[in-house]
C-alpha positions in Angstrom: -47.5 -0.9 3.6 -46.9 -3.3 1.0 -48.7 -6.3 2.5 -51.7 -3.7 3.5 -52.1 -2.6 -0.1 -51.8 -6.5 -1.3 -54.7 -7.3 1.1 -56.6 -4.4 -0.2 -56.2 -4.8 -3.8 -57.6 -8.5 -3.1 -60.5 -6.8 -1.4 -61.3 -5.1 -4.3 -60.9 -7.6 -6.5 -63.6 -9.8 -4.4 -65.7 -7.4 -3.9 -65.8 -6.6 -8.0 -66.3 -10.3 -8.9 -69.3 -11.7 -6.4 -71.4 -9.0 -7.7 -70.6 -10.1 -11.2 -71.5 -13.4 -10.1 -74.7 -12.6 -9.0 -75.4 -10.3 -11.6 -75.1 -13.7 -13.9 -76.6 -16.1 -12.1 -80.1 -14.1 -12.2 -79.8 -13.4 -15.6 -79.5 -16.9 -16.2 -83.1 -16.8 -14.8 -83.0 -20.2 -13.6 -83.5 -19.2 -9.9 -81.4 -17.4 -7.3 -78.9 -18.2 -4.5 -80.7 -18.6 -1.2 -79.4 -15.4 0.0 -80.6 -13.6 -2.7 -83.7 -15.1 -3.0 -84.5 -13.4 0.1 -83.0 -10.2 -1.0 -85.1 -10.4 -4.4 -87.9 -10.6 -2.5 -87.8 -8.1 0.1 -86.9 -5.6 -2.6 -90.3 -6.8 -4.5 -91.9 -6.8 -0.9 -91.2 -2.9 0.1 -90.3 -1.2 -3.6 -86.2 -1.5 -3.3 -84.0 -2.8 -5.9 -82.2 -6.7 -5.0 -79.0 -4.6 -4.5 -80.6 -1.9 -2.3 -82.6 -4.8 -0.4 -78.6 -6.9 0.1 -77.4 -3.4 1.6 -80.1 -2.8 3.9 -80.5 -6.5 5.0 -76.4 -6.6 5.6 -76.3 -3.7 7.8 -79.5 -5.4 9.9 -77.3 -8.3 10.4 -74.2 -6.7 11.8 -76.3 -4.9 14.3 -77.4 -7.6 15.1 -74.2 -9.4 14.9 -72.7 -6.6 16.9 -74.7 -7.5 20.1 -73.5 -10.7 20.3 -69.6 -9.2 20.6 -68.8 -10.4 16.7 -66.0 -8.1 15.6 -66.0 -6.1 12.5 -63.5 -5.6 9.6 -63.7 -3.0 6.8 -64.3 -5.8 4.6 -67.3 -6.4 6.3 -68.3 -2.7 5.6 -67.3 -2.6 2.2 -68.8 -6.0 1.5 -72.2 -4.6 2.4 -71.7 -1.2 0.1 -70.2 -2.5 -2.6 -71.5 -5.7 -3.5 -75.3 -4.6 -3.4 -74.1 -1.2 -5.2 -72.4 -2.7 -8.2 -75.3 -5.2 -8.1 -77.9 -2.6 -8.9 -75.4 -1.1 -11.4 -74.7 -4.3 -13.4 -78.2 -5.2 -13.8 -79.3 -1.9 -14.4 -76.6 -1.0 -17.4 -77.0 -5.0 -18.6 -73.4 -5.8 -19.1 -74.3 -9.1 -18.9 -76.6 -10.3 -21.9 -79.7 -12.2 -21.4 -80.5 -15.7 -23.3 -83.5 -17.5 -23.7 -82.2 -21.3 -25.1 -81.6 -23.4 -21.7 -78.4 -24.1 -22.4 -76.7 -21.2 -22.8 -78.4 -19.9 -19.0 -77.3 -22.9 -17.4 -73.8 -22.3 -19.1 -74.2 -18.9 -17.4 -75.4 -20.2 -14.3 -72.5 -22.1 -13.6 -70.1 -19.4 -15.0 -71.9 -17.2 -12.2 -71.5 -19.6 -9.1 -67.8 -20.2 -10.1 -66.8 -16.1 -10.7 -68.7 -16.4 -6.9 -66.8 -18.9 -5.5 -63.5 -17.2 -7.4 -64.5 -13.7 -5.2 -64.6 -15.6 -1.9 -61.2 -16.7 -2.0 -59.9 -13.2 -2.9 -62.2 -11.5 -0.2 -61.5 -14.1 2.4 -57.5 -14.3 1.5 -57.5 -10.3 2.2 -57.9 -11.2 6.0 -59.9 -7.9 6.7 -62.9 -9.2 8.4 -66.2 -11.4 7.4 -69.1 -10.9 5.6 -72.2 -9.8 7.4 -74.0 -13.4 7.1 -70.8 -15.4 8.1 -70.9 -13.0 11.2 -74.3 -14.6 11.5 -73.2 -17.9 11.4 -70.3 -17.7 13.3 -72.4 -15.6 16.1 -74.9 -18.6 16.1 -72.5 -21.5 16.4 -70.6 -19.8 19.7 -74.2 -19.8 21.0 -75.1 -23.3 19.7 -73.7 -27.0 20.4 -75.1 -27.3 16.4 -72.5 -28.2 13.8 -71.7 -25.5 11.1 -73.0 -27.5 8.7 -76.5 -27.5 10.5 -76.2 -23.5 11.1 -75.9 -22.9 7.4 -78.1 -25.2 6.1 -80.9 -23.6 8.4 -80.3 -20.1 8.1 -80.5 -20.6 4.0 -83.2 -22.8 4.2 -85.1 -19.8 6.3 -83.8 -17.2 4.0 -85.2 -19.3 0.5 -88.6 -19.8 2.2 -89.0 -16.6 3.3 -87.5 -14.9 0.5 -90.1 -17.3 -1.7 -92.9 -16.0 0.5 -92.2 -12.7 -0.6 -91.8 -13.2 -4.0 -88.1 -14.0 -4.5 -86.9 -16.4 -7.5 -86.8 -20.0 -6.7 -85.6 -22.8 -9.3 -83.7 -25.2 -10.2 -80.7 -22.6 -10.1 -81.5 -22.5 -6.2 -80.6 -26.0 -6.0 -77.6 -26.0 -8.1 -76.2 -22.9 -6.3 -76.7 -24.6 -3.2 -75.5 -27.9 -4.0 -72.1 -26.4 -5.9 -71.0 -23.1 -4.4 -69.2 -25.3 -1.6 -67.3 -27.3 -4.4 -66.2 -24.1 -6.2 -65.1 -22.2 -3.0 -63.0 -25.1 -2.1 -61.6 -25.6 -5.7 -60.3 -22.1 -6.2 -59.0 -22.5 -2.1 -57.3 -25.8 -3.1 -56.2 -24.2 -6.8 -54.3 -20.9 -4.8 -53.4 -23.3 -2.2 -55.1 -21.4 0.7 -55.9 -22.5 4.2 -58.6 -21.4 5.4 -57.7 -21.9 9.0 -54.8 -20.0 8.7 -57.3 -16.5 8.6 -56.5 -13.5 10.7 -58.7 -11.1 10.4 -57.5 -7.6 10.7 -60.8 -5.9 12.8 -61.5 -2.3 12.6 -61.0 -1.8 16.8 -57.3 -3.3 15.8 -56.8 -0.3 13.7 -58.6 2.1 16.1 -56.4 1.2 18.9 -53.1 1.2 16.6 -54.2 4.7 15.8 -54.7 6.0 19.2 -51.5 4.4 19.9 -49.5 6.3 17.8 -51.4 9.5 18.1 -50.4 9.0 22.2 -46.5 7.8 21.0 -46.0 10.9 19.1 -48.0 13.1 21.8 -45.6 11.9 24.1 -42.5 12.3 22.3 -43.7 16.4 21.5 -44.1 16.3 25.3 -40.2 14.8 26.0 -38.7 17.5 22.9 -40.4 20.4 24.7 -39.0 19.1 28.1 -35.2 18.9 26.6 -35.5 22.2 25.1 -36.4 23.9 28.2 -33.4 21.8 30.0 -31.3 23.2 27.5 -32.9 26.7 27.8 -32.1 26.0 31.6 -28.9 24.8 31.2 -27.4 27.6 28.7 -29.1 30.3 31.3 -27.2 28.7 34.3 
C-alpha cells in the first residue's frame, strides 16, 4: 500500500507540474512545443480551448494506440484529463504573469521547459503507464525497422506543420523546446539517479485481473466455510 500510494503521489505531482510548464512556456509567447503547436491550433481550428484540443487529441491517440495492442495505465488516463484540464485552468485564472521585455519571456521559456522536463521524471518514475503520444511512438517503432530518434523527430515535425497550418504558435520557442527538452528530461533523470530502463509499468488489465482474482479467491473461500459448516452441521447430527 505504501509503494502504491508513493507511485501515486508522484503521479500527481507530474501531472501538476507539465501543465504548469506549458502554461509558462506560452505565456512566454515565444512559440510553443511541437505538440502543442498542434493542440493550439486545432483548438483555433474547431472553437476549443489548447487544453480541451490536448484532451480530445489524447483520447484519439490511445484509440488508436489501442488497435495496435499498446497497453494502458491510469497514468495514461489521467495524463490525458488532467494535464489539458489544469491547462485551461492556469491560463484562464493567469497565475502565471505575462511580460513583454525579451528577456524576461525567454527566462520564462526556459523556466517552462525545465518544470516540463522536472514532471516527466515524476510521471515516468510512478511506473503507471505512458503518455498517450509515447504510446504513439512506441506503437510505431514495433511496426517500424526506424530508429526512435527518427519516429520522434517525424511525428513532431508532422504535428508543428500541421498544427502551423491551422494556426498554432511557431517561434523561436519551438526550436528551443525542441532542441532542450531532451537535455532537461535527462538532467533531472541523471540528478534523481533514475534509469529509465528499469520502468515497469503497472497497466490497468494488471489491476483488472488482480481484482477478479481476489473477487474469485474470496468467492471460493465463502464457498469452502459454507462447506465445513454443513460438515459440521453433519457431523454434530450423526
Amino acid at each position: 500500500m505504501k509503494q502504491i500510494i508513493l507511485k501515486l503521489v508522484r503521479l500527481a505531482i507530474g501531472l501538476f507540474l507539465y501543465p504548469c510548464g506549458i502554461a509558462m512556456t506560452i505565456k512566454a509567447d515565444l512559440g510553443l512545443a511541437t505538440w502543442d503547436v498542434l493542440h493550439q491550433g486545432i483548438g483555433i481550428a474547431i472553437g476549443i480551448t489548447i487544453g480541451q484540443a490536448s484532451i480530445a487529441l489524447g483520447v484519439v491517440i490511445i484509440i488508436v494506440t489501442s488497435f495496435f495492442g499498446e497497453r494502458l495505465g491510469w497514468g495514461t488516463l489521467a495524463n490525458i484529463i488532467a494535464i489539458g484540464g489544469l491547462l485551461d485552468i492556469f491560463l484562464f485564472y493567469e497565475v502565471f504573469p505575462t511580460f513583454t521585455a525579451l528577456i524576461p519571456r525567454f527566462i520564462m521559456l526556459i523556466v517552462g521547459i525545465a518544470t516540463m522536463g522536472l514532471a516527466t521524471y515524476f510521471y515516468m518514475s510512478a511506473e503507471l503507464g505512458s503518455g498517450p503520444r509515447d504510446s504513439l511512438m512506441v506503437a510505431i517503432k514495433k511496426r517500424s525497422k526506424k530508429s526512435v530518434r527518427f519516429i520522434r523527430i517525424s511525428i513532431e515535425s508532422i504535428a508543428t506543420f500541421i498544427g502551423f497550418l491551422l494556426g498554432g504558435k511557431v517561434g523561436i520557442g519551438t526550436l528551443v523546446m525542441a532542441v532542450c527538452f531532451g537535455y532537461f528530461i535527462q538532467f533531472f533523470f541523471n540528478l534523481f539517479k533514475f534509469d529509465i530502463s528499469k520502468i515497469e509499468h503497472r497497466f490497468i488489465d494488471h489491476d483488472i485481473r488482480a481484482l477478479h482474482n481476489y473477487i474469485k479467491n474470496k468467492r471460493d473461500k465463502n464457498k469452502d466455510s459454507k462447506i465445513d459448516d454443513k460438515t459440521k452441521d453433519y457431523s454434530s447430527d450423526a
